[in-house]
C-alpha positions as a printed Julia matrix, in Angstrom:
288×3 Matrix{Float64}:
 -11.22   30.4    27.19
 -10.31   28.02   29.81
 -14.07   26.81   29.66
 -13.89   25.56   26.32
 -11.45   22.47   27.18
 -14.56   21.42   30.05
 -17.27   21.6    27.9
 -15.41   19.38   24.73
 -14.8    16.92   27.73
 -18.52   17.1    29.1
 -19.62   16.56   24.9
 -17.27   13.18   24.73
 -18.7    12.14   27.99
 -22.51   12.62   26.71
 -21.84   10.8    23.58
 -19.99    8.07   25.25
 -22.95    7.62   28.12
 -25.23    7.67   25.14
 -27.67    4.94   24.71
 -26.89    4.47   20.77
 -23.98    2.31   21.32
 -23.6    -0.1    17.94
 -21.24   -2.72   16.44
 -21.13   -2.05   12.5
 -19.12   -3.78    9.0
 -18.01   -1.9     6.17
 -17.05   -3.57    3.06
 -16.17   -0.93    0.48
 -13.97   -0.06   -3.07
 -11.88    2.02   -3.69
  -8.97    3.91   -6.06
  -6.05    5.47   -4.98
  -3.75    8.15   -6.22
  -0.21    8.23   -6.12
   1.15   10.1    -2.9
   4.99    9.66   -3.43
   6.71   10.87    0.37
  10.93   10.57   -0.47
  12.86   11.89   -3.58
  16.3     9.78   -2.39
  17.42    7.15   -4.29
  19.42    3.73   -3.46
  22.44    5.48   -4.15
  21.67    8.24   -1.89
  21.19   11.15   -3.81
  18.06   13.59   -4.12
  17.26   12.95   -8.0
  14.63   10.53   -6.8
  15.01    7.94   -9.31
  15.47    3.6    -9.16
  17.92    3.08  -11.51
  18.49   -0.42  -13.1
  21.77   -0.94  -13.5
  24.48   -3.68  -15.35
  21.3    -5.25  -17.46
  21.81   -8.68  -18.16
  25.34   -8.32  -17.84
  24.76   -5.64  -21.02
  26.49   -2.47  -19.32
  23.1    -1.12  -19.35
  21.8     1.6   -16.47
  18.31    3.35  -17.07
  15.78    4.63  -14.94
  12.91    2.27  -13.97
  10.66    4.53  -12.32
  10.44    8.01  -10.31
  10.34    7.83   -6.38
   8.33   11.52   -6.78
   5.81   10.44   -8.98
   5.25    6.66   -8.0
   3.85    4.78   -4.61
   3.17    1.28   -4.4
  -0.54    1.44   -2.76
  -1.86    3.11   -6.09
  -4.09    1.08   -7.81
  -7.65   -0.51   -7.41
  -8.37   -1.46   -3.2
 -10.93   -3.33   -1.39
 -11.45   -2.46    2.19
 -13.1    -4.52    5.26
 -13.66   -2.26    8.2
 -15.21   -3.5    11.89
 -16.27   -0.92   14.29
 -18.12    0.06   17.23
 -19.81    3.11   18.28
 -19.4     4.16   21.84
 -22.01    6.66   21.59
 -23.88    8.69   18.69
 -20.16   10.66   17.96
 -17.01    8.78   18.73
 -16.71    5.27   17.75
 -13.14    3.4    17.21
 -12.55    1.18   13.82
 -10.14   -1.51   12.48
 -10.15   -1.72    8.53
  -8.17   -3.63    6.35
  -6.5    -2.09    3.4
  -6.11   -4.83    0.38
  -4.81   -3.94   -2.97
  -6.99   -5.94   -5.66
  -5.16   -4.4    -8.65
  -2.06   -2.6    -7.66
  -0.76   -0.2   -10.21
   2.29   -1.51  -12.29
   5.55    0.08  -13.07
   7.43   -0.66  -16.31
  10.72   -0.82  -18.44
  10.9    -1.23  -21.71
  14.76   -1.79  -23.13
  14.58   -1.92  -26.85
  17.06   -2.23  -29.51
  19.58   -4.85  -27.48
  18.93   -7.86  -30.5
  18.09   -6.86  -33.9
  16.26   -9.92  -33.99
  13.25   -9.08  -32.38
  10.75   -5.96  -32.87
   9.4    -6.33  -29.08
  10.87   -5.1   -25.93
  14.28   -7.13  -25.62
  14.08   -6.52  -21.41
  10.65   -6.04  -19.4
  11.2    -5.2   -16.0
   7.89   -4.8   -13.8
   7.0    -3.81  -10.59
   4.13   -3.93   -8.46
   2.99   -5.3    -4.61
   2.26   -8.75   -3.64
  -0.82   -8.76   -2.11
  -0.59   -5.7     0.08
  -2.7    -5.48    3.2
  -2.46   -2.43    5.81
  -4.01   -2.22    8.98
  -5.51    0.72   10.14
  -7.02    1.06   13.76
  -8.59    4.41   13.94
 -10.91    6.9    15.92
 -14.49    8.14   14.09
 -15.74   10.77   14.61
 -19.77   11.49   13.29
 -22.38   13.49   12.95
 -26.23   12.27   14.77
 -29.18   12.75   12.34
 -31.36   10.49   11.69
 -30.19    9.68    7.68
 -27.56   11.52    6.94
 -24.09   11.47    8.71
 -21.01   12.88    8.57
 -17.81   11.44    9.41
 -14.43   11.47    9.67
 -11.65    9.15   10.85
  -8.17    9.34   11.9
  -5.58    6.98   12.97
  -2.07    4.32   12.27
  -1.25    2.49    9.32
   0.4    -0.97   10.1
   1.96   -2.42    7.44
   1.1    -6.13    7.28
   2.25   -7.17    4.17
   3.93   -4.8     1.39
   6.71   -6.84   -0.49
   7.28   -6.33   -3.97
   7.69   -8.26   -6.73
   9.49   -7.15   -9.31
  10.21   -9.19  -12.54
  12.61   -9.41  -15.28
  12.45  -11.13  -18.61
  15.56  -10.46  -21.02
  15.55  -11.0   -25.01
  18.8   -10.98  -25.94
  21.24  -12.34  -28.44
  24.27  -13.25  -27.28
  26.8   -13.78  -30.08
  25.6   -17.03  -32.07
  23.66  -18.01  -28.78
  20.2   -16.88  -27.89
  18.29  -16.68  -24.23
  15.32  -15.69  -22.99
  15.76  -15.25  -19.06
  13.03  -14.6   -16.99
  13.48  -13.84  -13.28
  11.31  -12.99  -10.27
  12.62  -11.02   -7.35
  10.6   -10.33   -3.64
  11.79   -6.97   -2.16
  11.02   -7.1     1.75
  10.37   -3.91    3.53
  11.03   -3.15    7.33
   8.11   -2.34    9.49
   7.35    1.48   10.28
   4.01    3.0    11.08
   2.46    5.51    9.29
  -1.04    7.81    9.14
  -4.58    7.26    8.23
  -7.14    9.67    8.17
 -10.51   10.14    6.06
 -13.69   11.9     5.53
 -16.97   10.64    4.45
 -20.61   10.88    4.42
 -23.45    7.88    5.34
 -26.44    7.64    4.21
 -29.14    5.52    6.05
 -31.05    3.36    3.37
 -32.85    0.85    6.15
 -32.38    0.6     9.74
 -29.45   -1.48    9.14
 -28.25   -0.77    6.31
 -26.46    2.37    5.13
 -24.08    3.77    1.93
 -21.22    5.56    2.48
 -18.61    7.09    0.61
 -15.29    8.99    1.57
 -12.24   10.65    0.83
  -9.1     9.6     2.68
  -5.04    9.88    2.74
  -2.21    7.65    3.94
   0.75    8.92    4.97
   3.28    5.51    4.79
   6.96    4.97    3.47
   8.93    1.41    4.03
  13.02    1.03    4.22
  14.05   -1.59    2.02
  15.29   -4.56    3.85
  16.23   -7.58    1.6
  15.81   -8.99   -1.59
  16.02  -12.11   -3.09
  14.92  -14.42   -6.16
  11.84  -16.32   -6.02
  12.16  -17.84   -9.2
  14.25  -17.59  -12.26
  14.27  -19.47  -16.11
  16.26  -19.79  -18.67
  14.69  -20.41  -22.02
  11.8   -22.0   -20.31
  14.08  -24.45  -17.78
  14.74  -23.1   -14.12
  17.81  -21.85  -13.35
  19.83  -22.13  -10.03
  19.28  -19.41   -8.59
  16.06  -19.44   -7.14
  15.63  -19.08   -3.3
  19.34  -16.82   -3.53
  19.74  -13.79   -1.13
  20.97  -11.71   -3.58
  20.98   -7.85   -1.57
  20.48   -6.78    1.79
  19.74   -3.42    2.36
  21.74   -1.57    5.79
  20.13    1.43    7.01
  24.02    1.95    8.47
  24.5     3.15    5.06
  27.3     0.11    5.02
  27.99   -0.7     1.05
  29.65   -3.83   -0.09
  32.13   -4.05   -3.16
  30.07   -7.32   -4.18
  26.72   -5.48   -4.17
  25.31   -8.48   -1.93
  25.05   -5.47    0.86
  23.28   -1.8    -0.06
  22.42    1.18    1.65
  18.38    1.07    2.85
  16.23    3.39    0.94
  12.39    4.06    1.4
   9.62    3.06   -1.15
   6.69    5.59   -1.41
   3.17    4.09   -0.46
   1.31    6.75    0.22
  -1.85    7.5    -1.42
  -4.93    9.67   -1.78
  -8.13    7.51   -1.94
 -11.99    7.97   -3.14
 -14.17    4.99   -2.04
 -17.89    4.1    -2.27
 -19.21    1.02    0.55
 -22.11   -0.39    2.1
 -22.61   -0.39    6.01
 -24.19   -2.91    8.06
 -25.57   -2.83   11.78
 -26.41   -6.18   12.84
 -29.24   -6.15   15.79
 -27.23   -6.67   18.94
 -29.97   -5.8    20.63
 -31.32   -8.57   23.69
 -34.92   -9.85   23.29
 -37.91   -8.65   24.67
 -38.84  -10.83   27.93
 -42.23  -12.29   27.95
């Protein structure tokens, strides 16, 4: 038994002093599948749910969407990987993560003004251009066309705000407004988990498909939120640029709501993608 640790050492050290050493890019696509990682709430309880609450000044509270079921890095990605092969089997990687078409999350209020058939409030969210880093180790099969992979490592979030927007339809007495506002929700940095398995299949000696399965493992503590923009009836309103919340993982809760406890936002996923690979010749030339 003791053996077994030495000769796993001596197989890294082969493949490392191997002679097929080999810078490589990956451009792929891919989808990815809600992996929710927190049930609790901004209020602190375990039901799981983001609850809108006081709409418009209406009273209103409802649900907006369900921490268990939702994560912010669903949706349509594109990824750009760089990489280099130590030897045939271990290689290290740095990919980008960008979402292209995040997936959207929805309220409908209906029924406020008896005026109007559509929604009376819309309340969407979604990311802002999300990109996650994601230095990892691979880890591959040698054959000479087909090779199998896998590749584990961090997740670094580089940008994950969300944007969330509001647009109320509402008649107020003899008085009617249409309010639309648009509200960035900043998350504090915390690592998280990559890891992925794929297959590559050599179409030219520098040029290969691939495609994989993968998971990331990543939740983000609120930190602060504020309005971007905001209209009334089509003119801009004055509160644009206004910190409105910050979020205190001290769990310290203000009577004016301008302070709230920190909560996490689910951005985990489970991911299918399909890429190309390309090895460009780093090779010196011959010598005359």
């Amino acid at each position: 038994m003791r053996k077994i640790p030495f000769l796993l050492l001596a197989a890294v050290l082969l493949s490392v002093t191997s002679p097929a050493q080999e810078f490589y890019v990956r451009a792929a696509a891919a989808y990815a599948f809600a992996l929710p990682g927190q049930t609790m709430d901004g209020f602190g309880f375990l039901n799981g749910t983001i609850t809108m609450t006081n709409i418009s000044g209406l009273g209103i509270s409802t649900t907006e969407y369900k921490l268990k079921t939702a994560s912010f890095s669903a949706g349509l990605h594109g990824l750009l990987a760089g990489g280099y092969m130590i030897g045939k089997n271990v290689g290290i990687e740095l990919a980008a993560d960008v979402d292209l078409a995040p997936k959207k999350y929805t309220l409908d209020v209906i029924d406020l003004s008896p005026n109007t058939n559509a929604p009376d409030i819309t309340i969407t969210s979604k990311t802002g251009a999300m990109v996650i880093l994601m230095p990892s180790v691979v880890l591959q099969t040698a054959g000479n066309r087909w090779h199998y992979y896998m590749r584990s490592g961090l997740a670094l979030p580089f940008n994950t705000h969300i944007i969330e927007q509001g647009s109320a339809d509402v008649v107020y007495g003899s008085s009617y407004n249409y309010d639309v506002s648009v509200l960035k929700i900043k998350n504090r940095f915390s690592l998280g988990f990559t890891t992925a398995a794929g297959v590559r299949c050599n179409i030219s000696d520098r040029v290969s498909i691939c495609a994989e399965a993968s998971l990331l493992y990543l939740s983000l503590f609120r930190k602060q939120a504020y309005i971007t923009s905001s209209t009334t009836n089509g003119a801009p309103a004055s509160s644009s640029g206004q910190n409105i919340i910050v979020y205190n993982k001290n769990a310290i809760v203000s009577n004016s709501g301008s302070t709230e406890e920190s909560f996490s936002q689910p951005y985990g996923n489970i991911g299918a993608s399909i890429g190309i690979v390309f090895r460009p010749d780093m090779g010196k030339k011959k010598k005359k």
